[in-house]
N, C-alpha and C positions, 0 to 999 in steps of 0.2 A: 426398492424402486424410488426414486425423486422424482425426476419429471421425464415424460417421456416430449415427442415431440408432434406438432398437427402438420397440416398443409400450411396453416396460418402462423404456427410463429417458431419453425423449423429455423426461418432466418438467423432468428436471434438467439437460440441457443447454439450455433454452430460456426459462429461468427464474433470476431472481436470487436468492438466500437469502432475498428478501424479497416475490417476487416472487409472485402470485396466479397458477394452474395457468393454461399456456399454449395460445393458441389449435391449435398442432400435436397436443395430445395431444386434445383434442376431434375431431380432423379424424379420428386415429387409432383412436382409441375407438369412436368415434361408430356406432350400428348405422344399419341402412339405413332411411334419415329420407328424408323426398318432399322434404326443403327442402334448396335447391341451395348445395353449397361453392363455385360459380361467381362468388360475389361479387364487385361493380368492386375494384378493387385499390386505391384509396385506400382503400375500407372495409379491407382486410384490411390496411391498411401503418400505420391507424389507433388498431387494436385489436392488431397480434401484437407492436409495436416502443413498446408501453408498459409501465413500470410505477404500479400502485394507489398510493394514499398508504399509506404505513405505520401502522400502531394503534400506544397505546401499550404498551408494555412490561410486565408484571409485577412484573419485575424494578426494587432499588432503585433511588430517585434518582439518591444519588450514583454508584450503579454505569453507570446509562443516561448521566449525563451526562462522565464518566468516558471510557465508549467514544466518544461520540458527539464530545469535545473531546481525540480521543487526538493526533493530529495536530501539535497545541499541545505534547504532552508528548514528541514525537517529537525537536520541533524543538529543544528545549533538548535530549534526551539528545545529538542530533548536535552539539550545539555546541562551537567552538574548545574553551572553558575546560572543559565537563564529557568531554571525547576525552581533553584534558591531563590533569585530574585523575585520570580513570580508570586510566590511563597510568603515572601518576606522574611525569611528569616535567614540569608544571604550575608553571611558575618561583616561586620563592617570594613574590617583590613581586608577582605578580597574587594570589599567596592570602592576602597580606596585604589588600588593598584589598579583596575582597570579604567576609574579616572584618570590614574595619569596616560595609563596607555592611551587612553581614546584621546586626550588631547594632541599625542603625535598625531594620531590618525585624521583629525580634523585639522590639524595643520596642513598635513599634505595633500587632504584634499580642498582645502580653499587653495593652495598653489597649484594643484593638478586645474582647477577651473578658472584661473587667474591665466595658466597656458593654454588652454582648451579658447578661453576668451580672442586669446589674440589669434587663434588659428582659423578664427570663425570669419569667411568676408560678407555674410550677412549681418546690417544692424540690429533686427530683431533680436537674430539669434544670439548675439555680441550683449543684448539686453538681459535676453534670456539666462545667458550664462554669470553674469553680472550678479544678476538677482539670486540665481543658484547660491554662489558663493557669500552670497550675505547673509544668507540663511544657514550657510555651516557658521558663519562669525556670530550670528546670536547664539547658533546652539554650543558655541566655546564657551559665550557667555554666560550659559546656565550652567554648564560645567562651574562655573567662577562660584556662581550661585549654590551648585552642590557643597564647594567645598566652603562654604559660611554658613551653612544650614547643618552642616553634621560636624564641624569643626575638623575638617581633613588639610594634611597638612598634605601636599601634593607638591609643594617646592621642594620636602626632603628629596635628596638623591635616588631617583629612580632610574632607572635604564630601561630602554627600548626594548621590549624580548623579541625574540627571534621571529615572532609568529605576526606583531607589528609591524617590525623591520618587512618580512616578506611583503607585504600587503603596499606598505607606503613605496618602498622600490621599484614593486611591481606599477603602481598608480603614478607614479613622476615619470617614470620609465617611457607608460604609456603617453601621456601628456606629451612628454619633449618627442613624441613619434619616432622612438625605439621600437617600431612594431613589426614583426616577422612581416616580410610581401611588401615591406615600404620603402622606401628609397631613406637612405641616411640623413637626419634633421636637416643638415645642411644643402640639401641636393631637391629639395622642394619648390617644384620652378612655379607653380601655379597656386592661384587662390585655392583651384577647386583642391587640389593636392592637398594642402595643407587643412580643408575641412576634413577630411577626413580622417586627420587627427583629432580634429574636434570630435568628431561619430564615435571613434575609437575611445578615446578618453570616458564618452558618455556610455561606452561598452562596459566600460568597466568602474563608473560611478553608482551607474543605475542599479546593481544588483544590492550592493549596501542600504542605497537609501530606502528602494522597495522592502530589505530583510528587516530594518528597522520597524518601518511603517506597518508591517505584516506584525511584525513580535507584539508591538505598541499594541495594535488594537487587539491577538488574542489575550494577552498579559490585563489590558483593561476589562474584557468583558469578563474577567473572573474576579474583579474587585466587588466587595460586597460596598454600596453605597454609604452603608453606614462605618464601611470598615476608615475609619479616619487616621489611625495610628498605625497604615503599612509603612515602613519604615523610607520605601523607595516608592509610594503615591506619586511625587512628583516628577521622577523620572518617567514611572511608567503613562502620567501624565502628558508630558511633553510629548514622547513616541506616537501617542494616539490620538491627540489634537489634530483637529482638521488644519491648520497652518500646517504642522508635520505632514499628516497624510496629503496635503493638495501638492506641497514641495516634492513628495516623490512624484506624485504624477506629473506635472510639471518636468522632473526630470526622464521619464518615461517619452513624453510626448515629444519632449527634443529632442532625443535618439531618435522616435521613426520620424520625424523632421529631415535631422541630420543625413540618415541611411535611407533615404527613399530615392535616388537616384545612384546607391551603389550596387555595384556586380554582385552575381551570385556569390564569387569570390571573396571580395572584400566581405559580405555578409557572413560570411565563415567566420571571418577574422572576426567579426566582433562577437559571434555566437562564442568563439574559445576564450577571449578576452572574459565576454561574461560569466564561463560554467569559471574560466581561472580566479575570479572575484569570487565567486561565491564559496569555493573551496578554502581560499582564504581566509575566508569569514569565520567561518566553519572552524578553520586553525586557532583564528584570530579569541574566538568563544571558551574554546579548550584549554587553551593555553595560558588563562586568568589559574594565578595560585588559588590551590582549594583544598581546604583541609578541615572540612565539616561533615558528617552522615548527610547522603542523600540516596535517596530512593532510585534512581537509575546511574549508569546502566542498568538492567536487572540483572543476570547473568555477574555482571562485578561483585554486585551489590548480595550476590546468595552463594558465592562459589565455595561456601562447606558444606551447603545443601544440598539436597538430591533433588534435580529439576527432572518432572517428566511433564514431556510437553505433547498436548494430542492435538489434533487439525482433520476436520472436514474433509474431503476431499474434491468432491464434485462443487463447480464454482468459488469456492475457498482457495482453494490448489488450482482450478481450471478455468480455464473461459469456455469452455464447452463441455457441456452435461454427458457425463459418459455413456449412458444411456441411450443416448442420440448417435454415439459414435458407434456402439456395440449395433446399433440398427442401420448404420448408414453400409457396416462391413457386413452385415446377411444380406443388404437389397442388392451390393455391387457384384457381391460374390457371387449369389444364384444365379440359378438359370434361369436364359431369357423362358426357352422352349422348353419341351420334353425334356424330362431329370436325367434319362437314361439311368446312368450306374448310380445316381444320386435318387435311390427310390422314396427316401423319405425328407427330402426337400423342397419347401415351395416354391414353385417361381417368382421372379421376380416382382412381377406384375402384383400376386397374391399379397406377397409377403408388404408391400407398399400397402397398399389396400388395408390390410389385417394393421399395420404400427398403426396408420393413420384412423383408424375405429377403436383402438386402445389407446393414444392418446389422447381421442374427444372425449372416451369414458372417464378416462385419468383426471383430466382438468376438468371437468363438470364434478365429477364425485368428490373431488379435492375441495375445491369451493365451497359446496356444499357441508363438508364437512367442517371446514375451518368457521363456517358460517351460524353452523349448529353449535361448537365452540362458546364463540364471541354471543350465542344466544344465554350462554348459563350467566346467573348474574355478576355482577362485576366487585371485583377485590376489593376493599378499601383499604389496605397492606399489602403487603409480599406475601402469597400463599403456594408455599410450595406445593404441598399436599395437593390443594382443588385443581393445579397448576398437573400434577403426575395422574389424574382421575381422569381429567379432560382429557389426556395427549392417550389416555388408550383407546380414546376413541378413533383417535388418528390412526395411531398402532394396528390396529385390526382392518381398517381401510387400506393402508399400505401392503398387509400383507395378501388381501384379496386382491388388491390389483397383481398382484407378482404372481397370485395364483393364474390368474387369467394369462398372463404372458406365457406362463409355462406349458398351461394349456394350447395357447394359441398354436404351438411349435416354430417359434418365428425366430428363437434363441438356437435351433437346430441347424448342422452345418458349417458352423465357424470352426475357421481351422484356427489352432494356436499362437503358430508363428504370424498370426494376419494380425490375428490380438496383439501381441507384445510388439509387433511395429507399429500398430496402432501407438500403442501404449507410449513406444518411445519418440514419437513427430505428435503429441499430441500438446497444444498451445496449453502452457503454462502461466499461471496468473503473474505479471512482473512484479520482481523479486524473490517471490514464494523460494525458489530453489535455492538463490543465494543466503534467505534469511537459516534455512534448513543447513547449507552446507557451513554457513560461519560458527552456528553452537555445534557442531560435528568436531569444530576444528578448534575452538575454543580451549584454550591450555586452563589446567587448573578448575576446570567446570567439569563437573556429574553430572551429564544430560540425557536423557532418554524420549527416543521422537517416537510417536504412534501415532498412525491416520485410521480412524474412524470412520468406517463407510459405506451407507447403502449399494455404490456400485456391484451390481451383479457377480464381475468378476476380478479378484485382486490379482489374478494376474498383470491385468491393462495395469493397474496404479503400480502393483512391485517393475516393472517397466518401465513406467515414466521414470521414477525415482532412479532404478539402476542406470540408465541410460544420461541420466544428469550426473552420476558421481556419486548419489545418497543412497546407499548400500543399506545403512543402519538403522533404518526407518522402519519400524516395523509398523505390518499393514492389518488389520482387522477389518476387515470385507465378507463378501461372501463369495462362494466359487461355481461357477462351472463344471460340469463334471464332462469327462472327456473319454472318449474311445479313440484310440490311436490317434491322438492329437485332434480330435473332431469334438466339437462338442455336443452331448445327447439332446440340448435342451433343456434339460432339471437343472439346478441351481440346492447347490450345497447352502443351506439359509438359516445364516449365522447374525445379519446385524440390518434387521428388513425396517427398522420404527425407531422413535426417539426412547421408548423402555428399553429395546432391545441397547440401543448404544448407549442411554445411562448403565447399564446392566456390564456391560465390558467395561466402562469406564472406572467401575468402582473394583471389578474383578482382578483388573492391571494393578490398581495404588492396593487395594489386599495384598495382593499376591509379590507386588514390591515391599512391602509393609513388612510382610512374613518374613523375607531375603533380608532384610536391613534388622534384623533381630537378634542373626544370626551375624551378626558384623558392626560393626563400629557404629553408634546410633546415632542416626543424620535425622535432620527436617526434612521433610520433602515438599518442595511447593509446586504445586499443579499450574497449569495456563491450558484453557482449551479456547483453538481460534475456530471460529465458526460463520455462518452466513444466514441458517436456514430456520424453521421451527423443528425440524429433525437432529436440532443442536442444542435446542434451549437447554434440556436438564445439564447436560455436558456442561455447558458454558455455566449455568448457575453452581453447579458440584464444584466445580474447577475452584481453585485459590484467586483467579485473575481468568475471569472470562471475555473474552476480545471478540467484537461480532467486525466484519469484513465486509462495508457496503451490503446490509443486510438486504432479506427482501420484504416489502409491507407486512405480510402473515406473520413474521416473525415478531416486529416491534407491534401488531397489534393484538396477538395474542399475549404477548408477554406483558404488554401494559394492561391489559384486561387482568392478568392475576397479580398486579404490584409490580412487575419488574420497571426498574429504572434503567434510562439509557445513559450512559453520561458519556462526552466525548472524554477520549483516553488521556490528553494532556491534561483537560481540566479536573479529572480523578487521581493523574499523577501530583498537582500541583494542592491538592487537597489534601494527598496522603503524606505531604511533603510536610504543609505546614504543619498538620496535628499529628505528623509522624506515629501516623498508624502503620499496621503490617495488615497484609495481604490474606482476606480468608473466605474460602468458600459459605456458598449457600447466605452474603449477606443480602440477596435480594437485587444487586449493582452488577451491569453487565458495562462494559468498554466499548467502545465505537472507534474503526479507525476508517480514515480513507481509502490506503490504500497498503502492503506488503510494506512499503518501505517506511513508515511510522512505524510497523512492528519492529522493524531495523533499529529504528533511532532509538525506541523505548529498551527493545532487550539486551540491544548489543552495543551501542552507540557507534563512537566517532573510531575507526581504528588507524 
């Protein structure tokens, strides 16, 4: 069991950040109406396992489109060449070669802003763009500066690569307002016409100098202050200077300047203009020659090793606690009235009643217990051990609550096929499926996926997965036990506490261990992604354990026994410089934002 759910915060497990108030907390809520919850279950599997479309924002342009094309900015920070950089130890002939690229690049856009200027029939903005463009001709200037500080000969015979070329074509392109939905350069009858070249142009400025400005300052805040002899200090200097960082914004605040008086329409246009900048970018990163050991991709970076890779399931995998889902399909399903032929099910009314007194137990005993925890006294290292003593106390809490559920009879009556639709309309954390379906399909890689999971029933989870295309996933949960597709209520209980799932987790890499003895002898490196304190030992065993927007409990219990939290770029760019390897149990757990970091680290750019 994880979490069950109350009256009070049913909301929020059932619900995405984006998501319109859920059909459980109506069921919940709801005072005593004539009109029956007994709904057919395709009604209810129709309306509980969707989300509404999204309104727009408030919030600026460039800021919505920013988040919404973060993914893109993900994938260059993980890239070979900005790892090395960061690192410092980024060979010197790759930084010369992408010197000279970037100088095309800054060439064309002081002339993409030199025609942006003149399209502009306000003087501010005519100022504004001005000033933009002076600020690319100092940053050529430090370019000058690079190459008399490291003795780079950057007038030898270079050529434009393909990945430049696209970006500069695409950016003059847009300038001279060659822009899909516009009328041809020539055929621009009005000022206001012609500003929205300018909008446009700055559609497709804005995403570079933000991805800069973003790189600058994480690349800065990993410089040790005394570190004096990185080798590219003053590059990554420049990026993160507040002149740097105000110039993006600056160029931010002129797009929603520009675009605040355009159609829904035309605001299309520069949203594709910008995701088409940022992919460029992206190209633009990859595409530097590199011919040094680095640390990602990882999947590239280990493809004779044997990867088995395990993941969480409930909020790691979902935005909604399965738990909540497996309760919301006993209250829709029962009956309202009299069981009739259903003699051993409660109604519906009960069975609300009965979740919502076992959820107040659940989060009061849980509390309390994590609280009892944080009372033992505190690490002053990493201690696994006092770390696995404490969490049985957890362990034996977890398993008394699932006693009490099984008791209640409230798991009783769920048909199968109600599960597995469940299972497969059940919201997905974004990317999670794509990150699982690309090492599936990964040429050249030995990979092996396992989900680890308190959920009740691995049906719902082998479900989700089958119905997404990920077949090969294999699930480690616990089961349901079923009478002609009905469920009794008992629970087959195989992985109820965080011993129970270190206890599989080491039983899988044995028992992989044992197979690979008998066959060609490979490394194997572990990664377990996680969320919860029902992960910690997993995540600590693991070779490379990744926590996913953790919750409190978890980083304060783990910081109570020594665990360290580091964000996961800043641990790549560590393992980069002292070119260490990857190894369980050192006490260092990974942090990412979101699925699509995991993307950029494992897989990268494809």
């Amino acid at each position: 069991m994880r979490i069950l759910f109350s009256i009070n915060n049913s909301l929020a497990l059932l619900r995405s950040p984006r998501a319109a108030p859920s059909p459980i907390r109506s069921l919940l809520l709801a005072s005593n109406k004539s009109s029956s919850v007994s709904r057919s279950s395709a009604a209810f599997f129709s309306s509980a396992m969707s989300i509404p479309a999204v309104g727009h924002s408030e919030e600026a342009l460039a800021g919505r489109l920013w988040i919404k094309f973060n993914r893109e900015c993900l994938f260059s920070m993980y890239s070979p060449f900005a790892v090395s950089l960061a690192a410092g130890n980024l060979k010197i002939e790759t930084f010369r070669q992408y010197i000279a690229q970037d100088v095309h690049f800054l060439k064309a856009f002081a002339h993409a802003y030199e025609l942006a200027g003149e399209c502009a029939d306000d003087d501010d903005d005519k100022l504004s763009i001005s000033n933009l463009r002076k600020s690319v001709m100092d940053e050529l200037k430090m370019h000058d500066s690079f190459v008399q500080d490291w003795d780079l000969d950057i007038n030898e015979e270079v050529s434009v690569n393909s990945a430049t070329l696209r970006y500069t074509e695409f950016l003059l392109a847009t300038a001279s307002g060659k822009v899909e939905g516009l009328k041809a350069p020539g055929m621009l009858d009005t000022p206001f016409e012609k500003t929205k070249v300018a909008a446009y142009t700055l559609g497709a400025v804005t995403p570079c100098m933000k991805l800069y400005a973003f790189l600058g300052k994480e690349f800065g805040a990993l410089l040790d202050s005394s570190e004096v002899n990185h080798p590219y200090k003053k590059w990554i200097d420049n990026y993160s200077s507040d002149a740097f960082q105000a110039s993006a914004k600056q160029t931010e605040d002129l797009l929603e300047k520009l675009s605040v008086c355009m159609t829904g329409e035309e605001l299309d246009i520069i949203e594709k203009l910008y995701q088409q900048a940022m992919k460029l970018e992206v190209e633009f990163f990859h595409a530097q020659p590199f011919a040094q050991p680095t640390i990602v991709p990882l999947l590239k970076n280990h493809s004779k090793d044997e990867l088995m890779i395990f993941s969480d399931f409930d909020l790691t995998c979902t935005v909604v606690d399965s738990s909540a889902i497996l309760a919301e399909i006993a209250i829709v399903t029962a009956p309202k009235d009299d069981p009739g032929q259903q003699i051993n099910r409660m109604l519906s009314a009960d069975l609300k009643n009965t979740w919502s007194l076992l959820s107040k137990q659940y989060t009061e005993h849980y509390e309390e217990c994590i609280e009892s925890i944080l009372n033992k006294e505190k690490a002053d290292k990493f201690d696994y051990e006092g770390l696995c003593e404490a969490l049985e106390q957890l362990s034996e809490f977890e398993k008394k609550a699932n006693d009490r559920v099984i008791e209640s009879g409230v798991l009783k009556g769920l048909n199968l096929d109600d599960i597995k639709r469940a299972g497969e309309r059940l919201i997905l954390q974004d990317g999670c499926i794509n990150v699982f379906q690309k090492i599936l399909k990964t040429q050249d890689v030995n990979a092996k996926l396992h989900v680890l999971s308190y959920c009740w029933c691995g049906d719902l989870i082998r479900a989700a997965f089958s119905a997404r295309g990920v077949d090969a996933v294999e699930v480690h949960a616990n089961e349901f036990t079923f009478e002609e597709s009905i469920s009794t209520g008992e629970i087959e209980r195989k992985v109820e506490s965080p011993i129970d799932k270190a206890k599989q987790f080491k039983s899988i890499l044995e028992n992989r261990k044992k197979d690979e003895e008998d066959k060609e002898e490979k490394s194997i490196l572990t990664v377990y992604i996680g969320d919860s304190v029902g992960d910690l030992l997993c995540l600590l065993e693991a070779d490379i354990g990744i926590v996913v927007a953790s919750s409190s409990s978890l980083r304060r219990v783990g910081s109570h026994f020594g665990v360290s939290f580091v964000p996961l770029f800043s641990g790549i760019v560590q393992k980069q410089k002292q070119e260490e390897t990857w190894k369980g149990l050192s006490g260092t757990l990974y942090t990412v934002s979101s699925w699509a970091e995991i993307h950029s680290f494992a897989l990268g750019w494809e």
